[in-house]
PyMOL CGO cylinders between C-alpha atoms (Angstrom):
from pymol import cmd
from pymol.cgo import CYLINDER

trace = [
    CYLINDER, 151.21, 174.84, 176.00, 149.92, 176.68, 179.34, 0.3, 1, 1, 1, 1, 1, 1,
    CYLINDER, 149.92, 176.68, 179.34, 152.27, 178.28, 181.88, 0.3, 1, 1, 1, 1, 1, 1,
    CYLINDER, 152.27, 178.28, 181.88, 151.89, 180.30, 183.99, 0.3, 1, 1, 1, 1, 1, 1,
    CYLINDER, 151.89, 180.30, 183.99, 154.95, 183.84, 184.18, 0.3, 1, 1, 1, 1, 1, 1,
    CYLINDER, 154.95, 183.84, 184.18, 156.32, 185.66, 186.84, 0.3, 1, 1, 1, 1, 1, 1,
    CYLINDER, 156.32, 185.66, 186.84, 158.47, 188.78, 185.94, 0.3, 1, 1, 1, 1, 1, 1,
    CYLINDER, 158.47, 188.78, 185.94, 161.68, 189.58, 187.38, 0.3, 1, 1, 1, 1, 1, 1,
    CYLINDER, 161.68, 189.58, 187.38, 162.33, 192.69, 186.95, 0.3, 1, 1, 1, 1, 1, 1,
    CYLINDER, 162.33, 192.69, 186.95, 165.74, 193.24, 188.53, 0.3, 1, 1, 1, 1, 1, 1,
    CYLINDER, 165.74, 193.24, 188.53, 167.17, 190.50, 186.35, 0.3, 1, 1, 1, 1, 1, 1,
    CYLINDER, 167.17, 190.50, 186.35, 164.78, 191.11, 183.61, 0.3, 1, 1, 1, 1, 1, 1,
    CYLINDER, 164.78, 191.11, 183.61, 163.66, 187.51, 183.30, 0.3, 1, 1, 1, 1, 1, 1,
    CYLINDER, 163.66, 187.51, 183.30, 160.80, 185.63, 183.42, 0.3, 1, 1, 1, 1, 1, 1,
    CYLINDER, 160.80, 185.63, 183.42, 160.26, 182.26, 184.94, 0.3, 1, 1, 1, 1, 1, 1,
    CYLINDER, 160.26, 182.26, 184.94, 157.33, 179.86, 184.34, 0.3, 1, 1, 1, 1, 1, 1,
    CYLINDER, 157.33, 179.86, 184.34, 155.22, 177.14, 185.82, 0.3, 1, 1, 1, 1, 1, 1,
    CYLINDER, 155.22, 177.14, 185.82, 152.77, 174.67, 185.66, 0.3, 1, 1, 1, 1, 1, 1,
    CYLINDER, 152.77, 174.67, 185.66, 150.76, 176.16, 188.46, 0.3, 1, 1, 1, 1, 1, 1,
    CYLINDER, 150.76, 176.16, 188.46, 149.65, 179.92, 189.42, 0.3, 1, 1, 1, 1, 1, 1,
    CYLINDER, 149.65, 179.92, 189.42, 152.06, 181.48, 191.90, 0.3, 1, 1, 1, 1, 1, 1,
    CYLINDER, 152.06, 181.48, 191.90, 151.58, 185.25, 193.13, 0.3, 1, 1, 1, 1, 1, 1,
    CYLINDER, 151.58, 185.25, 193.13, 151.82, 187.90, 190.47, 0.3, 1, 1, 1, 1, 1, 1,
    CYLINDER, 151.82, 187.90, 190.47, 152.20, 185.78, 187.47, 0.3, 1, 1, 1, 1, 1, 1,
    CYLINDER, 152.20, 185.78, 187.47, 149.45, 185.63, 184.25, 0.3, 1, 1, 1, 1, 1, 1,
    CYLINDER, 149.45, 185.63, 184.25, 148.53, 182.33, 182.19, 0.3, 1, 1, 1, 1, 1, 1,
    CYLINDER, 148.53, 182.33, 182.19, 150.36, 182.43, 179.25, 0.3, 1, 1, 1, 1, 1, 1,
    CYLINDER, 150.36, 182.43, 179.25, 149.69, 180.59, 176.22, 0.3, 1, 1, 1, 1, 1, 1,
    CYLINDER, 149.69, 180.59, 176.22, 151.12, 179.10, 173.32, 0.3, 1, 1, 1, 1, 1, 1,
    CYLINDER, 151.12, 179.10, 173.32, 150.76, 176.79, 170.76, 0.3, 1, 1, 1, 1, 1, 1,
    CYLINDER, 150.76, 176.79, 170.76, 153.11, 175.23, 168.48, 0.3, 1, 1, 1, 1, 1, 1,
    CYLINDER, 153.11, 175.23, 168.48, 153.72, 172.80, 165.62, 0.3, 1, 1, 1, 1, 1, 1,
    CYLINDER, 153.72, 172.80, 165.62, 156.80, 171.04, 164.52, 0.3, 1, 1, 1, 1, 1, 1,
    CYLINDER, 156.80, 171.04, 164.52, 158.16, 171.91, 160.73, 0.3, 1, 1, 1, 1, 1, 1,
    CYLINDER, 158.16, 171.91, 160.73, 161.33, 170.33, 160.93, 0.3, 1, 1, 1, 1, 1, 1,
    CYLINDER, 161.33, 170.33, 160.93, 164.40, 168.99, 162.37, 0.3, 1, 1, 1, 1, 1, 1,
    CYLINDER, 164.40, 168.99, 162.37, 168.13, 169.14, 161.48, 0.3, 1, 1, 1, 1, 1, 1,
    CYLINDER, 168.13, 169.14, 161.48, 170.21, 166.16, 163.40, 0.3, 1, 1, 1, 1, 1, 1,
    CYLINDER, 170.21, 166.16, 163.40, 170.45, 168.76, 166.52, 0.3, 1, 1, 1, 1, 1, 1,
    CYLINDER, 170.45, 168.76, 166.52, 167.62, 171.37, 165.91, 0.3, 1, 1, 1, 1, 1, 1,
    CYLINDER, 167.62, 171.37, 165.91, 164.05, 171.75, 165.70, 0.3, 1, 1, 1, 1, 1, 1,
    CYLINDER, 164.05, 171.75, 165.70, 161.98, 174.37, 163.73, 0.3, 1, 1, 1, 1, 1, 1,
    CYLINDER, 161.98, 174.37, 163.73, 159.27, 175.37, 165.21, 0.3, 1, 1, 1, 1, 1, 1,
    CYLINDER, 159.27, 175.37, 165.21, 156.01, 177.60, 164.08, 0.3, 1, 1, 1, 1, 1, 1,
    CYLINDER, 156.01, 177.60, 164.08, 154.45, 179.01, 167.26, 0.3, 1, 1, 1, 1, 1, 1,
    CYLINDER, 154.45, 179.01, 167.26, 151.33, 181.06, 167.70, 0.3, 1, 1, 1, 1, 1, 1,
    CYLINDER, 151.33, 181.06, 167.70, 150.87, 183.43, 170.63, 0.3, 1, 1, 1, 1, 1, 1,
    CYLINDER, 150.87, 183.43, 170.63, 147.69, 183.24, 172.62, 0.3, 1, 1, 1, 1, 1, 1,
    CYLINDER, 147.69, 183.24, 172.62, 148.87, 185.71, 174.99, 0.3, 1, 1, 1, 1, 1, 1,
    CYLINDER, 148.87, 185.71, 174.99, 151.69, 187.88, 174.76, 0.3, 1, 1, 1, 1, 1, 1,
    CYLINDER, 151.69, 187.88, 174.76, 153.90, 187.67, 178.45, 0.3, 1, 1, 1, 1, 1, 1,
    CYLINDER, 153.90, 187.67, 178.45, 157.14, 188.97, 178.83, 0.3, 1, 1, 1, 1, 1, 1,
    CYLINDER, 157.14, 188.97, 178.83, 160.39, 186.66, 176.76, 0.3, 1, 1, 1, 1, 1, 1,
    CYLINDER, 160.39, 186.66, 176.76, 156.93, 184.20, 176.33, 0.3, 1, 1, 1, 1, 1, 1,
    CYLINDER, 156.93, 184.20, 176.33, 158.61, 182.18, 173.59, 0.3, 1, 1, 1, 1, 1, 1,
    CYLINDER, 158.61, 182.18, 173.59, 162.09, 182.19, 175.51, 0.3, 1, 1, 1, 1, 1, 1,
    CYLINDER, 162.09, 182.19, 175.51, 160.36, 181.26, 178.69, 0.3, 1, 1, 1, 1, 1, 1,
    CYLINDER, 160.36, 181.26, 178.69, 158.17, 178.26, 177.93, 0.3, 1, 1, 1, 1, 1, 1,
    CYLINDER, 158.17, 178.26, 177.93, 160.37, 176.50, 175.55, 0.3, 1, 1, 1, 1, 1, 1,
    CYLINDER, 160.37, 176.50, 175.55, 162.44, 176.78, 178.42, 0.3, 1, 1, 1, 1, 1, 1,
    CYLINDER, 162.44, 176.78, 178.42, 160.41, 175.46, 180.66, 0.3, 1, 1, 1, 1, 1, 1,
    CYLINDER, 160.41, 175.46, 180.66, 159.78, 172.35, 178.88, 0.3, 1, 1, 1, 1, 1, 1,
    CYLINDER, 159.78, 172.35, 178.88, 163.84, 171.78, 178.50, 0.3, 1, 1, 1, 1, 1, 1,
    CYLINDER, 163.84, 171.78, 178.50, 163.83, 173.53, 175.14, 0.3, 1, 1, 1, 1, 1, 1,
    CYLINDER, 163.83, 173.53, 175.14, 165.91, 176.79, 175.07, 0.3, 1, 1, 1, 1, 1, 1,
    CYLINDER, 165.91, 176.79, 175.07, 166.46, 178.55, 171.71, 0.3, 1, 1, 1, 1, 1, 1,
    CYLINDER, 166.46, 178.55, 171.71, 169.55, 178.18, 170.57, 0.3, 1, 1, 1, 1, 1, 1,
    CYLINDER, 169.55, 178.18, 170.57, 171.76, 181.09, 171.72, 0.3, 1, 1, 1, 1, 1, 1,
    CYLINDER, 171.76, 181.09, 171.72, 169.71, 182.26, 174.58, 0.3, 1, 1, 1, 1, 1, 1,
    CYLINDER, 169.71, 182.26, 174.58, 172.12, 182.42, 177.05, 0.3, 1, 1, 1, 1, 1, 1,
    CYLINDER, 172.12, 182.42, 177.05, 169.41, 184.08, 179.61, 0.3, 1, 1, 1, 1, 1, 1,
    CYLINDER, 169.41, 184.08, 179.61, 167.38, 181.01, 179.19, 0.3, 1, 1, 1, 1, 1, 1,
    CYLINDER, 167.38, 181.01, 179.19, 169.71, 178.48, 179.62, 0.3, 1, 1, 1, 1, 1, 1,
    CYLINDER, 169.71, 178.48, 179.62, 171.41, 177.77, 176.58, 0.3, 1, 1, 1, 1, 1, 1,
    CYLINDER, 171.41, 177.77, 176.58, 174.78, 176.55, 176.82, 0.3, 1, 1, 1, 1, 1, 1,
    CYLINDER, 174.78, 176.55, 176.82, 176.31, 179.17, 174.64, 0.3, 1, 1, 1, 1, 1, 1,
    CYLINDER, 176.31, 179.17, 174.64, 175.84, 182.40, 172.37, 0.3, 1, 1, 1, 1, 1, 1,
    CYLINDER, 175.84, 182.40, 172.37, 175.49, 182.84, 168.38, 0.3, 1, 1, 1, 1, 1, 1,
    CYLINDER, 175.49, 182.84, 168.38, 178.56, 184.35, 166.98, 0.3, 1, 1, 1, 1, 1, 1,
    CYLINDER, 178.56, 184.35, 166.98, 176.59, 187.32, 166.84, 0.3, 1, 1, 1, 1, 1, 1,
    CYLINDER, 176.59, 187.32, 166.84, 175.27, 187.67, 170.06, 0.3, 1, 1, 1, 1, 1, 1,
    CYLINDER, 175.27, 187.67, 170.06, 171.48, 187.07, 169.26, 0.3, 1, 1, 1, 1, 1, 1,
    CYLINDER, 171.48, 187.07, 169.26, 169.15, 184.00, 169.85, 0.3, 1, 1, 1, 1, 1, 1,
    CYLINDER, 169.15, 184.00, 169.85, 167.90, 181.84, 167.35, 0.3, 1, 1, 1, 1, 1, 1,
    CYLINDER, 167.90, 181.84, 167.35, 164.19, 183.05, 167.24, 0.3, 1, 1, 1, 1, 1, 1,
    CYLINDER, 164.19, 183.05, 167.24, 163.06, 184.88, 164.14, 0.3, 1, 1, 1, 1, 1, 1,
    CYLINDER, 163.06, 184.88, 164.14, 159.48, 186.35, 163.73, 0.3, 1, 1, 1, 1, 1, 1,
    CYLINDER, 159.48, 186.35, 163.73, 158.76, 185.22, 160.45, 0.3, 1, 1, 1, 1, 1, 1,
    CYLINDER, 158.76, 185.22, 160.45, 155.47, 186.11, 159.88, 0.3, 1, 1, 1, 1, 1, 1,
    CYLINDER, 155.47, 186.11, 159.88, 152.64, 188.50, 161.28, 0.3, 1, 1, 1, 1, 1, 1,
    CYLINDER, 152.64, 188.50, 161.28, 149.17, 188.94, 160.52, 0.3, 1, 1, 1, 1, 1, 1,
    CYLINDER, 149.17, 188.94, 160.52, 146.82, 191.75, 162.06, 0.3, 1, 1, 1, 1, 1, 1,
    CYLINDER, 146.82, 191.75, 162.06, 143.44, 194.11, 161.10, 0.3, 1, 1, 1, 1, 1, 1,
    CYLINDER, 143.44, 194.11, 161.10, 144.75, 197.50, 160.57, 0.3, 1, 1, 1, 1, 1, 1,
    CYLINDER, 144.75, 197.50, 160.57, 143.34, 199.71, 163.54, 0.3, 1, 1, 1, 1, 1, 1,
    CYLINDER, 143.34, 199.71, 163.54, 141.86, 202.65, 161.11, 0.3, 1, 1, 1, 1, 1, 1,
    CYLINDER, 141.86, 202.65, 161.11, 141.10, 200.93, 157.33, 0.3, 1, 1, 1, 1, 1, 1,
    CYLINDER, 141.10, 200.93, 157.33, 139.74, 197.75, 159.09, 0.3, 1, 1, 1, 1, 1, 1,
    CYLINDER, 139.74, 197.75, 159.09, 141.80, 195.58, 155.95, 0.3, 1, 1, 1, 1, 1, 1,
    CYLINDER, 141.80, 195.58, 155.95, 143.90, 192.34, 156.77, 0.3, 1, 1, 1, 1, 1, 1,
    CYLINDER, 143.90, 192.34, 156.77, 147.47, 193.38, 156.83, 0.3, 1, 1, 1, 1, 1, 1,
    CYLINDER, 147.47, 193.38, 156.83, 149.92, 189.94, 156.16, 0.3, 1, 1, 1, 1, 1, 1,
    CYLINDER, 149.92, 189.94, 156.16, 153.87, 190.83, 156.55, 0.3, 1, 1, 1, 1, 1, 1,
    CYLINDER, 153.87, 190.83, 156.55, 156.36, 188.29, 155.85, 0.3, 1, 1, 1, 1, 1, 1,
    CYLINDER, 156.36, 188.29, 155.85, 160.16, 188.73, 156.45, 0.3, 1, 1, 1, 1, 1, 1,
    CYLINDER, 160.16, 188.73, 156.45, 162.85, 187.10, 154.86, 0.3, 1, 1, 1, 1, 1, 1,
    CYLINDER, 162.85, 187.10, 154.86, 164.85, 184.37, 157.25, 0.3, 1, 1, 1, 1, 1, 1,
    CYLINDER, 164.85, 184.37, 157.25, 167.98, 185.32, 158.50, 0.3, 1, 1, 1, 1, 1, 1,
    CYLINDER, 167.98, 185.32, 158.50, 171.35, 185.37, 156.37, 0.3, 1, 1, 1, 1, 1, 1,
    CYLINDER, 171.35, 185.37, 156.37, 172.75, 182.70, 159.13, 0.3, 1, 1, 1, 1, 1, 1,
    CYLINDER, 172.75, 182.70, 159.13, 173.73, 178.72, 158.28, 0.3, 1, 1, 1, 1, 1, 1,
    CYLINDER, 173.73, 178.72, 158.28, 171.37, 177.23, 160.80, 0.3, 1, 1, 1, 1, 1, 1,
    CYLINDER, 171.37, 177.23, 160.80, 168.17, 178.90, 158.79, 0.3, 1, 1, 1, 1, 1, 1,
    CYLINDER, 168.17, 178.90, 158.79, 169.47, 177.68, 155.43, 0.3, 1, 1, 1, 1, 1, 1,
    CYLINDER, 169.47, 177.68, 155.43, 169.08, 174.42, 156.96, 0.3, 1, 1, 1, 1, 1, 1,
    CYLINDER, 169.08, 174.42, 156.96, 165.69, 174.53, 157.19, 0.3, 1, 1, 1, 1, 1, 1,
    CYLINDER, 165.69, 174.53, 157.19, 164.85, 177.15, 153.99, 0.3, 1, 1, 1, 1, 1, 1,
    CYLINDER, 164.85, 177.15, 153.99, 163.44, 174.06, 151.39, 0.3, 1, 1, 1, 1, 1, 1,
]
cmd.load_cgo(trace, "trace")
């Protein structure tokens, strides 16, 4: 997926679009569906590029908000205030040791992730 993001930085929010506009940088993603529940989707998504609320902004974009996002137009908030977007995996070359360095955290204690645990 290939937007293109403007930062707001008085309401600390960015907004994508299909074509370049003034002061905004390509941003890529790509994802794959895992799963769906009978009104979610899980989604695995790899960054290309790493713009400001990326994630929050594309999916967005495309009439997709994650689920508790109230900033990006989700109707209304988690019980505990956050948004339904967990960073589940990460995999990087350590900067002095030059080694593959693979961390994965544990999904959220929440009912909407045990959904999609199996």
């Amino acid at each position: 997926m290939i937007h293109y993001i403007a930062r707001n930085t008085k309401t600390k929010r960015s907004y994508a679009s299909i074509e370049e506009r003034p002061n905004s940088k390509k941003a890529i993603l790509h994802y794959r569906h895992i799963k769906s529940s009978d009104r979610y989707h899980l989604l695995e998504i790899d960054l290309e590029t790493g713009r400001h609320h990326q994630i929050r902004c594309q999916l967005a974009a495309v009439g997709n908000p994650i689920r508790g996002d109230l900033k990006y137009g989700y109707a209304r908030s988690n019980p505990n205030g956050g948004i339904s977007l967990h960073a589940r995996q990460i995999q990087f070359a350590h900067p002095v040791k030059d080694e593959q360095i693979n961390l994965i955290a544990p999904l959220p204690d929440d009912n909407l992730w045990k959904i999609f645990e199996s």
